[in-house]
N, C-alpha and C positions, 0 to 999 in steps of 0.2 A: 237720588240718595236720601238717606234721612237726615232726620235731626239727627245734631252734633254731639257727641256723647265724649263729655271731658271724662281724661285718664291722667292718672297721676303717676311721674318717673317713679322709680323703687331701687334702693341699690344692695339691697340685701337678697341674696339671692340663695337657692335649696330648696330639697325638700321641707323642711323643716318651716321656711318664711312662707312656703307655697301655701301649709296647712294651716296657718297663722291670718294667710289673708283672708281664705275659702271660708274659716271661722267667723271672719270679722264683713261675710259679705261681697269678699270682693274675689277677682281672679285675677289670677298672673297673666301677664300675657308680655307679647313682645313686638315689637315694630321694627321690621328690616328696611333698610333706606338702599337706593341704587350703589354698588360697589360691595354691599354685603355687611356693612355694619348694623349694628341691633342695638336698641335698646328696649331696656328691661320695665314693664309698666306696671300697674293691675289697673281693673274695669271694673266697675259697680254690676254685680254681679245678675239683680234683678233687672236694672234698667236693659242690659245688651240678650239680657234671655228674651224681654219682651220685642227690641228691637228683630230678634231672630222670625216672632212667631208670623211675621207680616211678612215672612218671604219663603216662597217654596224652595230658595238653594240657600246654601251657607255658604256660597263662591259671591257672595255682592262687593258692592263699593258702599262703603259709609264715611262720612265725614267724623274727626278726631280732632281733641285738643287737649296737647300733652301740658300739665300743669298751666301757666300762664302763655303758653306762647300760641302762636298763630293756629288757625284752623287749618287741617289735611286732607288729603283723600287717602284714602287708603284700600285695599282689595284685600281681603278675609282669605289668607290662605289655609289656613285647618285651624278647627274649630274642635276642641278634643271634647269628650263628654263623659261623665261615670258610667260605667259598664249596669250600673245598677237602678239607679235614680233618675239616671238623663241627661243630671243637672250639667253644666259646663264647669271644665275644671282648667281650662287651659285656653288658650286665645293666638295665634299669629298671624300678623298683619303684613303688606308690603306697601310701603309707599312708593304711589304710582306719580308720572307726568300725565297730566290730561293731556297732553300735545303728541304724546307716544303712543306706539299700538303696542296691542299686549296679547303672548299667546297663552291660551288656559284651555281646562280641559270643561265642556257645560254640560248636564245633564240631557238624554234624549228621553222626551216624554209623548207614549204612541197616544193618538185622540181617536174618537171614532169606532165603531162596529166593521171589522170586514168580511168584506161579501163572502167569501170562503170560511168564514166560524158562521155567519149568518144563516148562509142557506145554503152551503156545501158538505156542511159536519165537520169541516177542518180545525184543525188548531192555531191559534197565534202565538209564533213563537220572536221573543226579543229581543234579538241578538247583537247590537251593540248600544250599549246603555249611556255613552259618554263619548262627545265627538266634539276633538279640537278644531276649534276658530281662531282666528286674529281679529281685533275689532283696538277702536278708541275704549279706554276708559269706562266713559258715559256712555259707551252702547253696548257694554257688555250684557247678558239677555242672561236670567236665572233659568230658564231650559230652552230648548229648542223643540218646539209642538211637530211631531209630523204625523200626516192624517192618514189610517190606513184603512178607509173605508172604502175602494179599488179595489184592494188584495181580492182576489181569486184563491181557489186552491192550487197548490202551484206555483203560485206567484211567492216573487221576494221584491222589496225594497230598498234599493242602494246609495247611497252618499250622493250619486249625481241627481235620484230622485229627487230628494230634499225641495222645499218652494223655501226660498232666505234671501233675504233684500242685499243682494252683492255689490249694490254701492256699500253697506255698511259693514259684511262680514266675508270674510275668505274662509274657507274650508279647508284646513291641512291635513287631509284625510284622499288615500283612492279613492277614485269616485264608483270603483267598484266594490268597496266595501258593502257589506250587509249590514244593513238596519234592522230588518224584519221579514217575515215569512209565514204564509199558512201552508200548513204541512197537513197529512194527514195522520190520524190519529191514532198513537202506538198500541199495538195488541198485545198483549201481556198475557203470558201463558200461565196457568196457575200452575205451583207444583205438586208434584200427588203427594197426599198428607200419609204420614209414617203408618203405614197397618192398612190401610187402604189400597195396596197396589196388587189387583185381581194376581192370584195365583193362575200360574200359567198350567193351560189342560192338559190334565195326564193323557199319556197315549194309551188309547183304546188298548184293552185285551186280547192278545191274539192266541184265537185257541185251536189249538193245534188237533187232529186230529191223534187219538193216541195209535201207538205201534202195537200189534201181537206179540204177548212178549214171547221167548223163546222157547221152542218146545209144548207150548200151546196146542190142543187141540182142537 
């Protein structure tokens, strides 16, 4: 975990305090304790963006200390951000027992070239992006690396594939679930552009032999 980033209670609560703090630096946030109660906090707003950038998930454990009291652990459960800027505008935390196991949901991140996009023409396709574990606290892992440098074309990759230290993590996931896959590569038909669609051929002229007309000599 990181260094300890003190946060200060807040009891004024809305819209309106939200925009008051994000002005003044800081962000709202809140901390859920076991049973469901919350309190209402804000976070220095530069120091926990920086703590962000040292970690590929925003699902971690960081250490907290609310005004004067003792230091915490706590699990980042959503991290909101401006749709425009980036910046963080929002924070919620749950305080964890290190003594407890906890279920979350961790990123799947594919590593590796495989043999099927390499040397077959095939495609890598991604197919489940996030797969629940049970773990301690302290061993919760910011993704899960699986390697698909095996894949054939043809081949898929399943939950039970996975290589993860099962003293430390359980998988609550089928183990037939899909991970990944090299497929082959879809053909896409272009459609014929407006004015370009050949005219279909006239049928030939059929020419008739003409009659004698009547009376004819």
């Amino acid at each position: 975990m990181d260094a300890k980033i003190i946060i200060k209670s807040r009891d004024v609560k809305g819209s309106a305090s939200a925009r008051r703090l994000r002005r003044d630096g800081l962000v709202p946030g809140v901390v859920y304790s076991e049973g469901g109660a919350a309190r209402a906090v804000s976070l220095p707003k530069h120091e926990f963006e920086q703590m962000l950038r040292h970690h590929v998930s925003e699902h971690v454990m960081i250490k907290i200390q609310i005004d004067d009291g003792a230091e915490e652990a706590v699990l980042l459960k959503e991290v909101q951000h401006n749709i425009i800027s980036g910046g963080v505008v929002h924070v919620d935390m749950q305080k964890v027992a290190l003594d407890k196991k906890l279920r979350l949901e961790v990123p799947v991140e594919l590593i590796g070239e495989a043999e099927g996009v390499k040397n077959q023409g095939g495609v890598l396709d991604h197919l489940l992006h996030h797969i629940q574990i049970e773990c301690f606290p302290a061993d919760i892992p910011e993704q899960i690396n699986v390697d698909v440098t095996g894949l054939k074309l043809g081949d898929t990759l399943t939950i039970k594939d996975i290589r993860i230290d099962t003293a430390k993590y359980a998988i609550l996931m089928d183990a037939d679930v899909g991970v990944a896959s090299v497929t082959q590569p879809k053909v896409v038909e272009e459609e014929p552009v407006a004015g370009e669609v050949a005219a279909a051929p006239a049928e030939p002229e059929v020419i008739r032999e003409k009659k004698p007309e009547e009376g004819a000599e």
